[in-house]
N, C-alpha and C positions, 0 to 999 in steps of 0.2 A: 867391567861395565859393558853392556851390550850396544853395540852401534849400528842396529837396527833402527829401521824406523817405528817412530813412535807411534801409540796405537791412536786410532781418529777422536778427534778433539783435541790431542795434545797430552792427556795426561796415560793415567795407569788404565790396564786394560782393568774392565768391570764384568768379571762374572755373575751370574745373578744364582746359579746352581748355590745352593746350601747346603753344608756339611756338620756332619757329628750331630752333637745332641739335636742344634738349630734345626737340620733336617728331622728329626724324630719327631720334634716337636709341633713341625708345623704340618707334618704330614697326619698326626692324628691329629691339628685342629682341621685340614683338610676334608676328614673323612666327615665333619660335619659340618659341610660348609653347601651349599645349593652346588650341583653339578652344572657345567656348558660341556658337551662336545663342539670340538674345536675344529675345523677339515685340515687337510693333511699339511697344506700351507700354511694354514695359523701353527698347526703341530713345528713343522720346522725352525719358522719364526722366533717360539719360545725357547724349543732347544741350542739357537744360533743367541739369543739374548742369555743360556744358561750357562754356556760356555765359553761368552765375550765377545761371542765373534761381530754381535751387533753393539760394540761399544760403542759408544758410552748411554745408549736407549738402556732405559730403567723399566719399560713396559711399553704396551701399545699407546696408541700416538690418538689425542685428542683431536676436535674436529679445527681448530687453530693451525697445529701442525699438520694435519691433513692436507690443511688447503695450501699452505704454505708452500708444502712438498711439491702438490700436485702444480702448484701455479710458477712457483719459481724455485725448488730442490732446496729450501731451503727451510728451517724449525724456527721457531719465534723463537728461539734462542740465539739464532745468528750459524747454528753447526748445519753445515752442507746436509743433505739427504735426499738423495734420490728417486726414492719410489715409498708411498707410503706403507707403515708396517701396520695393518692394522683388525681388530677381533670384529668379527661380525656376529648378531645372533637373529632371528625370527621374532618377529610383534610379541607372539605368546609369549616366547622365555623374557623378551624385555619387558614384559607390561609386570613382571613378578619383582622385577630388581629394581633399586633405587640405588642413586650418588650415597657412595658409605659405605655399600656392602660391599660380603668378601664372598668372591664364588671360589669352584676349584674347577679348572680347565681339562677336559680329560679329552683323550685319544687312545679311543680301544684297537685301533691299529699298531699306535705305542706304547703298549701296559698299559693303559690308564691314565693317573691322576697326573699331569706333570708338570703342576702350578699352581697356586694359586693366585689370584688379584683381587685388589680392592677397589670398585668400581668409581670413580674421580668424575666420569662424564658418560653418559648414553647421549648420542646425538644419531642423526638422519643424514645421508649423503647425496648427491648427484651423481651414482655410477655413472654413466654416460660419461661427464667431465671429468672423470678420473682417470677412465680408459680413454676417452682422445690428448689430454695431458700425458699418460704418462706410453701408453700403446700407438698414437698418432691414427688408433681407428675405432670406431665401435662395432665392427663387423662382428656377429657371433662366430666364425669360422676361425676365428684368433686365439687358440687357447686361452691367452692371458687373459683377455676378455670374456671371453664366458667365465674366467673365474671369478671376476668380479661382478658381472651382471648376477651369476648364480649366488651368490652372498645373501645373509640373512638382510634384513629391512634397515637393522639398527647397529650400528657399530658403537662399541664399548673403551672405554679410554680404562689406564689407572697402572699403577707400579705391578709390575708382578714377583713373585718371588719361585724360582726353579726349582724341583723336584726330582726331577730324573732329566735322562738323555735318549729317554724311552729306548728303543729296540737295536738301536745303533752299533753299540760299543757291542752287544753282543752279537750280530750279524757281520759286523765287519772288524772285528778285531781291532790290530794294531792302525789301520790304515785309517780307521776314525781318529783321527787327530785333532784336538782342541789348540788353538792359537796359544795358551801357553807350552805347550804342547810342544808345536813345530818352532817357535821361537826360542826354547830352551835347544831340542834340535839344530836349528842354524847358528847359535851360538857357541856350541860344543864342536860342530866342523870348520867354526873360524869365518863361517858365511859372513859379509856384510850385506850384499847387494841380491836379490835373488828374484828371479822373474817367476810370475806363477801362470802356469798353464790350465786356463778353463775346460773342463771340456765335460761332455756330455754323452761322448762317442770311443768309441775304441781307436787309438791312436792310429791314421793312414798316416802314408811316407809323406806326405803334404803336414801334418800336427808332427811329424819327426824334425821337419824340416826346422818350422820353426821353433821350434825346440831348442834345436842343434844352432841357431841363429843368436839364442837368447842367450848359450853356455858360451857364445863366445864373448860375449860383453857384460855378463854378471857371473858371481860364485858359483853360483848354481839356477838347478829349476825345483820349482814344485809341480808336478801333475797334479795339479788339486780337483776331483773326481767329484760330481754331483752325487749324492748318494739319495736325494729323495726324489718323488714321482717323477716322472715321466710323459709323455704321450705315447699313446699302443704303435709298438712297430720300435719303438728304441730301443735300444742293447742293455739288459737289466746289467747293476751296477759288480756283481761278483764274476761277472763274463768281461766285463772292459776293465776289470782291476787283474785278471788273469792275462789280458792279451796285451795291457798297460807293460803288465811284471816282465812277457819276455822278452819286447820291445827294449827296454832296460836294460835288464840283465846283458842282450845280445848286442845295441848294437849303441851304447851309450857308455863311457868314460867313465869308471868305478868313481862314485864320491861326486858326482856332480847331479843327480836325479834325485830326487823323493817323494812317493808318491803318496797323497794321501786322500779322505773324502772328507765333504762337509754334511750336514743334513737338510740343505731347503730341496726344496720342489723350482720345477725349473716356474719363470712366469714368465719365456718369449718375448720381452720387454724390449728385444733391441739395444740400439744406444741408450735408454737408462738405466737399463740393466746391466750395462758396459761397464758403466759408472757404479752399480753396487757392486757386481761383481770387482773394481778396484777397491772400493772401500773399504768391504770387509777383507779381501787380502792385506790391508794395511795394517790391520787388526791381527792378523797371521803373524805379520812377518816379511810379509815381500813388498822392496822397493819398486818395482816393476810389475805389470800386467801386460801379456803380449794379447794385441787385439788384430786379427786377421780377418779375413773376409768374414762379412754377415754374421758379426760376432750376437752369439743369445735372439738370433732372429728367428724366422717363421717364416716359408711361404716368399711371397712379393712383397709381405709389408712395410717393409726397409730398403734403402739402398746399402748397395755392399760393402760402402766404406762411412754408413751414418754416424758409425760409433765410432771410426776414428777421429770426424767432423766433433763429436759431442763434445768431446776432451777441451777441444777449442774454446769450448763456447759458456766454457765455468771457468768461477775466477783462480788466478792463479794459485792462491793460496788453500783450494776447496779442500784438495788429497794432497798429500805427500808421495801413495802411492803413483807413478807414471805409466803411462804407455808405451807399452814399443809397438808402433804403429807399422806392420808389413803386409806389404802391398798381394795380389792375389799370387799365389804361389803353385807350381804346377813340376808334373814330369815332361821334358823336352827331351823328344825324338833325337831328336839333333845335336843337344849340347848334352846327352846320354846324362842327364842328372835332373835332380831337383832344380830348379830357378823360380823367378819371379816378374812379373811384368817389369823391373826396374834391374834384372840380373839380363835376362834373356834376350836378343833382335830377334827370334824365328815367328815363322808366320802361326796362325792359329793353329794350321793343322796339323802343326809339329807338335803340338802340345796336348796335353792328358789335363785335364780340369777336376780334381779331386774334391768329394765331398762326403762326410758321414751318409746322408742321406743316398749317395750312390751306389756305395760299399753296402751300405743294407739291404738295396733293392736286388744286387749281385745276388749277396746271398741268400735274400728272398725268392730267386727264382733258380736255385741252384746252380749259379753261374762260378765258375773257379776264380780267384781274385788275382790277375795278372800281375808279376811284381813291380808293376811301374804303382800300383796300388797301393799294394803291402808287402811285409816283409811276410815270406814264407810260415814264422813261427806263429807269428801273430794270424795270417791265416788260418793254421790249423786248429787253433784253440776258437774259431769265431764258426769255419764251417763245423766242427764237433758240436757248439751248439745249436748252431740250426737245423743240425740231422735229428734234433731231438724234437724241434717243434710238430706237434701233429697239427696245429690250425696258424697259419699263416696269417699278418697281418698283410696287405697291402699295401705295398710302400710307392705315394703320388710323387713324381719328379714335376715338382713345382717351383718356382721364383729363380735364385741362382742357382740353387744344387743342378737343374735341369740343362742350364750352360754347359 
């Protein structure tokens, strides 16, 4: 019997992907069913509800659990939820659909069709109170925020039923791992306790660190890699699962690392992003979530330890998943290693301040990465990509990365 933790709500994980005939069958009612293109977020969304990872969510979230969410993390059902999950379309396509109907949600970025639903509620939102509930700004400069200002007029509630895993599994192989997936996996190496590592960046000796913090007080780790969009200037996802591998391989303990990806889009949400980003690792598999400085932030929008405050401030019983909550983490001149504001006494200027956003702007201006930075291998595999870029993003040193 598995003695992991349980998936969120408490019971069996619930994938909604459909298989064998079921699939055959609903995919030609599909083909005749009204189309929505979906944006690459919704795309994610569905595929994270097809393969459990948004257990126990049966489809997008009416305007009740909307508000719910947005006002207090919480569904008119009483189950914890953090940031709303929810389909948006345009006047035009809504004024066609009525409560009843079945559309088929497509994404020509992911094959096509990869759902269908049957429309339960059309309702109208307050973007603005979404994005100050769940972003704490409405600034358009906010990624997350223009994604949701840029959303259709009308948002769509109703059960969906899964399709595909769109483009995933074939782009990223074995490293796309489904929560039953990585839970049969940690059951088979004997894991009970296992922390999972966010990340959106190619691992510096600062993400080693803690890393290397987490293997000392659980079974293992998961590197669990973002695998959809992005904002321009970030390390596409088959460049940090290559500089991930020889990180690993080189300088990590056979049988304590695994690395895998998921499919959302990042949405910059900060601390409650903090808090999804635990949930659905609980849905994984992992007892633990390590949250470190300016965890899923942006910019100044956050303070650097907001998300580890959030954790506080839900009730006890919300996730099963936990925090390991470590403090900012640097290279010391002095104590000639990695430390932390709560390991180190040396003064600032002994210290090296590590951040994705730094490491990129290095090697956005073809600067070598010093090995207080990185490990030499991981290096090699980050500058070989950037020798190939011919148009340069610009990368802004803003909020904490800038410290």
């Amino acid at each position: 019997m598995s003695k992991l933790v349980a998936p969120h709500g408490g019971g069996e994980l619930k994938p909604l992907l459909l298989e064998g005939a079921a699939l055959e069958a609903e995919k030609a009612r599909a083909a005749t069913l009204p189309q929505i293109q979906v944006s690459s977020r919704e795309a994610g969304d569905i595929i994270m509800m097809g393969i459990g990872g948004f257990t126990p969510l049966v489809g997008f979230m009416g305007k009740a659990d909307w508000a719910g969410v947005c006002d207090g993390m919480k569904m008119t059902s009483g189950l914890f939820w953090p940031i709303p999950i929810t389909l948006s379309v345009d006047l035009a396509a809504a004024e066609g659909l009525k409560e009843g109907d079945s559309v088929a949600l497509v994404s020509d970025e992911q094959g096509g069709v990869l759902a269908t639903m049957r429309i339960t509620e059309k309702y109208s939102i307050d973007k603005a109170h979404e994005c100050m509930m769940v972003y704490k700004t409405t600034d358009l400069e906010h990624p997350g925020v223009k994604m949701v200002m840029d959303q259709g007029e009308v948002n769509l509630a109703g059960p969906i039923k899964v399709l595909s895993t769109g483009t995933f599994k074939d782009e990223y192989g074995e490293q796309f791992m489904t929560p039953a997936e990585t839970r049969a996996e940690f059951d088979q190496r004997g894991w009970k306790t296992i922390a999972a590592f966010q990340t959106r960046n190619p691992m510096h000796r600062s993400h080693e660190y803690l890393a290397k913090i987490a293997v000392e007080i659980c079974d293992g780790v998961l590197v669990h890699s973002l695998l959809g969009k992005l904002k321009p200037g970030d390390i596409p996802a088959d460049v940090r699962s290559e500089a991930i591998q020889v990180l690993i391989d080189n300088y990590f303990v056979k049988n304590t690392v695994i690395q895998a990806g998921y499919p959302l889009d990042m949405r910059y949400a900060g601390p409650r992003e903090a808090l999804l980003h635990a949930l659905f690792r609980q849905n994984y598999g992992c007892s633990h979530l390590i949250v470190g400085r300016d965890h899923a932030g942006v910019g100044d929008y956050y303070g650097p330890f907001d998300a580890h405050h959030i954790f506080d401030e839900i009730p006890a019983d919300a996730l099963e998943t936990q925090p390991l909550k470590i403090d900012w983490t640097f290279w010391c001149n002095k104590c000639g290693g990695m430390a932390s504001m709560k390991t180190c006494p040396h003064e600032a200027a002994d210290r090296v301040l590590l951040s994705g956003t730094k490491v990129r702007k290095m090697l956005t201006d073809g600067e070598d990465l010093p090995a207080t930075f990185s490990r030499p291998e991981v290096a090699k595999v980050l500058q070989a990509y950037y020798a190939t870029l011919t148009e340069k993003v610009e990368i802004k040193m803003t909020g904490h990365s800038a410290k």
